[in-house]
C-alpha positions as CSV (number, residue, x, y, z in Angstrom):
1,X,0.0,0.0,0.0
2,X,1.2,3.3,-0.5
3,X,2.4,5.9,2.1
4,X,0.6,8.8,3.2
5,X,3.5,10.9,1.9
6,X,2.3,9.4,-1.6
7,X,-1.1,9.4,-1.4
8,X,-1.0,13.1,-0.5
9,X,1.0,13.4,-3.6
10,X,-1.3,11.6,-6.1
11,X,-4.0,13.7,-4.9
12,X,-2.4,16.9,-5.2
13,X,-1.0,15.8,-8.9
14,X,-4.8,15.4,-9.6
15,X,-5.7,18.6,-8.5
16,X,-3.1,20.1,-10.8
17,X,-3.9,17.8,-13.5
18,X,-7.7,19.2,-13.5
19,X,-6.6,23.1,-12.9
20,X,-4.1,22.7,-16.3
21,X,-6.8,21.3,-18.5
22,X,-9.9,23.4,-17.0
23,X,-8.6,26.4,-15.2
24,X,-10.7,27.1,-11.9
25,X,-12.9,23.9,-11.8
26,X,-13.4,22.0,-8.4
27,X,-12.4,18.9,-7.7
28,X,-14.9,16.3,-6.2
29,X,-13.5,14.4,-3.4
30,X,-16.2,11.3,-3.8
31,X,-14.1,10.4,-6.8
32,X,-11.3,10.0,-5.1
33,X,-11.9,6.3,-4.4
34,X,-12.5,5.9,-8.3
35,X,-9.0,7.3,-9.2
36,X,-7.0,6.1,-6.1
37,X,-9.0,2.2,-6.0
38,X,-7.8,0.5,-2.8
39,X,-6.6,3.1,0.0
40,X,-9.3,3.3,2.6
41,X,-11.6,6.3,3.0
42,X,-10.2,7.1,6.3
43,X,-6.7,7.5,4.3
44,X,-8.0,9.4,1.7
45,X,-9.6,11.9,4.0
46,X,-7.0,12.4,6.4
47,X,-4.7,12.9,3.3
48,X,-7.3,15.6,1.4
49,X,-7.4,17.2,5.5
50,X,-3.7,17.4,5.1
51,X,-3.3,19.5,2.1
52,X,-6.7,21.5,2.9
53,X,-4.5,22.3,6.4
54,X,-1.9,23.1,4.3
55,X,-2.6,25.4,2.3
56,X,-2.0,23.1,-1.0
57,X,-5.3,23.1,-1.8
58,X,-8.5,25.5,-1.1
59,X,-12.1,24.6,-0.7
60,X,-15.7,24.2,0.6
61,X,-15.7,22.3,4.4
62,X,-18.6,20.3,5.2
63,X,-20.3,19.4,8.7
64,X,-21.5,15.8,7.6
65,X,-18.0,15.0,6.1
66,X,-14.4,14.7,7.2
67,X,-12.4,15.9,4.5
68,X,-13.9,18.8,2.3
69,X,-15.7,17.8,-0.3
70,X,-15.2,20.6,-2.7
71,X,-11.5,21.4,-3.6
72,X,-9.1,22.5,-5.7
73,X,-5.6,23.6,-6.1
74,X,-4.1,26.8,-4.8
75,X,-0.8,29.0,-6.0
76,X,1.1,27.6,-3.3
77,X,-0.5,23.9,-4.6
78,X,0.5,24.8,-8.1
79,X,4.5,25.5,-7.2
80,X,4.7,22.5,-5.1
81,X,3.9,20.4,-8.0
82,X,6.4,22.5,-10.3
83,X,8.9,22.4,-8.5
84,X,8.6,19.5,-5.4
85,X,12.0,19.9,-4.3
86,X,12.0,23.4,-3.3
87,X,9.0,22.6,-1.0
88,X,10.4,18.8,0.4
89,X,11.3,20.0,3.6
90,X,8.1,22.2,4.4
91,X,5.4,19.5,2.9
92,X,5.2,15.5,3.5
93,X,4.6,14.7,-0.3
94,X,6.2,12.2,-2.6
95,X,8.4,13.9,-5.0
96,X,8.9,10.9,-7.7
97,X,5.0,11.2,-7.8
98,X,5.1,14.7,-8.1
99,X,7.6,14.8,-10.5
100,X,5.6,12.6,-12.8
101,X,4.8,14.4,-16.2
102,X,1.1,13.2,-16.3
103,X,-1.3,11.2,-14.4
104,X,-1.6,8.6,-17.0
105,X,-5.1,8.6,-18.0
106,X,-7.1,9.5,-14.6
107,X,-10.0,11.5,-15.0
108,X,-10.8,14.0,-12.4
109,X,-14.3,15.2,-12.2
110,X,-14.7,19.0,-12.4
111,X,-17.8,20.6,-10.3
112,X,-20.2,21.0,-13.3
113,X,-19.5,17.5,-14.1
114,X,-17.4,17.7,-17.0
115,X,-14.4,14.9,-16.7
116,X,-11.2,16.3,-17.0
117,X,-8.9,13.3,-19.3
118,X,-5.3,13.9,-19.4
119,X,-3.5,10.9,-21.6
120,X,0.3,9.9,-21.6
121,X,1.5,9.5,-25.1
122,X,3.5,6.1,-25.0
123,X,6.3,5.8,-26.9
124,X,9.1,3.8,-25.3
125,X,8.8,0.1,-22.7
126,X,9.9,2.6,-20.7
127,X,6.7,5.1,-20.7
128,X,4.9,1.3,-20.6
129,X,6.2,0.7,-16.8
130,X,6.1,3.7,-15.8
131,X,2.7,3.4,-16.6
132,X,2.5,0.1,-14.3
133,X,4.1,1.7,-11.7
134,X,1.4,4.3,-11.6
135,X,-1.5,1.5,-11.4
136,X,-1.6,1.3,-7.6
137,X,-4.5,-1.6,-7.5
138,X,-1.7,-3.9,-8.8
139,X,0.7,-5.6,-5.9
140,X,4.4,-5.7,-5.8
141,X,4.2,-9.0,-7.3
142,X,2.0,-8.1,-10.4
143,X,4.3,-5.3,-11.0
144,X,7.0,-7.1,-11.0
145,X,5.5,-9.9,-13.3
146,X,4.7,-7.6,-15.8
147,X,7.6,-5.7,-15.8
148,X,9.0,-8.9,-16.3
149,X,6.6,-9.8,-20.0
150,X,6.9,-6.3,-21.1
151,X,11.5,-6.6,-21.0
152,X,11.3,-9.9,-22.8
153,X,9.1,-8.2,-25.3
154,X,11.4,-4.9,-25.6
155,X,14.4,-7.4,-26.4
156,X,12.7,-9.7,-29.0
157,X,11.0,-6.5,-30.4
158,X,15.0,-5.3,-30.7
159,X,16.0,-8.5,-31.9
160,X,12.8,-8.4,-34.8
161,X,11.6,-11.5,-33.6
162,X,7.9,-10.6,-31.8
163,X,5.5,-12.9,-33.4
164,X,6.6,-15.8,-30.8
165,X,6.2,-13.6,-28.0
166,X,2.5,-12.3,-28.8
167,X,0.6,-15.6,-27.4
168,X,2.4,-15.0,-24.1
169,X,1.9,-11.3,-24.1
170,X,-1.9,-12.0,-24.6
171,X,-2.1,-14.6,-21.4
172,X,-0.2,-12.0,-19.5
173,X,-2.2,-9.3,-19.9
174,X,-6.1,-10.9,-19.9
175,X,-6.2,-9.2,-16.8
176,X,-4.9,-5.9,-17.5
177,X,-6.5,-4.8,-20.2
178,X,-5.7,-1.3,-19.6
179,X,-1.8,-1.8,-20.9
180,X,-2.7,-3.3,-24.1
181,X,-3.5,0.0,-26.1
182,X,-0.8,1.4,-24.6
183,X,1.3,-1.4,-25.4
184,X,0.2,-1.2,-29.5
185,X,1.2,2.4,-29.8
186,X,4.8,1.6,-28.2
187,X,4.7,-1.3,-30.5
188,X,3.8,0.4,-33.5
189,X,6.0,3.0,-32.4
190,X,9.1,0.6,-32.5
191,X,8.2,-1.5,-35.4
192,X,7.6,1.6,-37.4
193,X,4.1,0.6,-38.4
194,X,2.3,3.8,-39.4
């Protein structure tokens, strides 16, 4: 599971995510649980209290609910995300999270109820684990496995030999079906296929 220091990071990324693509829109906190599956409520408020405390983010507080439930990010917010080093030593936040250039397809919902998309353009194996790094509903040992299928791909891809590896690829990855478009673009990317 992840760390508070990284959870408070991922939602803070998601809050600059949504204020780069739709400038002044409010984050929804209930969606949290959607874009961050498996960290407890309690986890996810105490982390969304956090930055609220801290000034990282700005909002509408609510008597029935722990964390607010209307949010987004403010100036302060904005710079820590720019430049996450400068603010290590005043803010508990994961910098390699923070430092990430997108947040890889997540949708935040915006108060009117537009979604916000922001999409990672894959081009390399090694935008593809980054990419399962980021999927936080996957254990140490799935990461690891597919880590494992997408290396042995990237050196028969090299080596211009991929046909043999596509059955295993496909048994891999019946479960995460998320990687596969991402996986054809890199793919085509590689082979040079349009």
């Amino acid at each position: 599971m992840m760390d508070n220091a990284e959870i408070r990071a991922r939602i803070l990324r998601l809050h600059y995510d949504l204020q780069m693509n739709h400038p002044g829109a409010f984050f929804e906190s209930k969606e949290l649980p959607i874009l961050l599956p498996g960290i407890p409520q309690n986890l996810l408020d105490a982390n969304m209290i956090y930055l609220y405390d801290s000034r990282l983010i700005e909002g509408f507080t609510s008597v029935d609910k722990a964390a607010p439930p209307i949010t987004r990010i403010t100036r302060m917010g904005i710079d820590a995300v720019e430049n996450p080093d400068m603010y290590s030593d005043r803010f508990s936040l994961s910098v390699q999270v923070l430092n990430i250039g997108t947040n890889y397809g997540q949708v935040a919902q915006a108060d009117h109820g537009a979604a916000v998309i922001q999409t990672q353009t894959y081009t390399t194996f090694s935008d593809l684990r980054e990419l399962v790094r980021s999927h936080v509903e996957l254990t140490e040992e799935e990461k690891r496995k597919i880590s494992e299928v997408l290396t042995d791909l990237e050196n028969t891809a090299k080596e211009g030999s991929l046909s043999k590896k596509i059955e295993q690829a496909k048994e891999a990855f019946t479960k995460y079906g998320w990687i596969v478009e991402p996986l054809v673009t890199v793919l085509k990317t590689i082979l040079q296929l349009s």
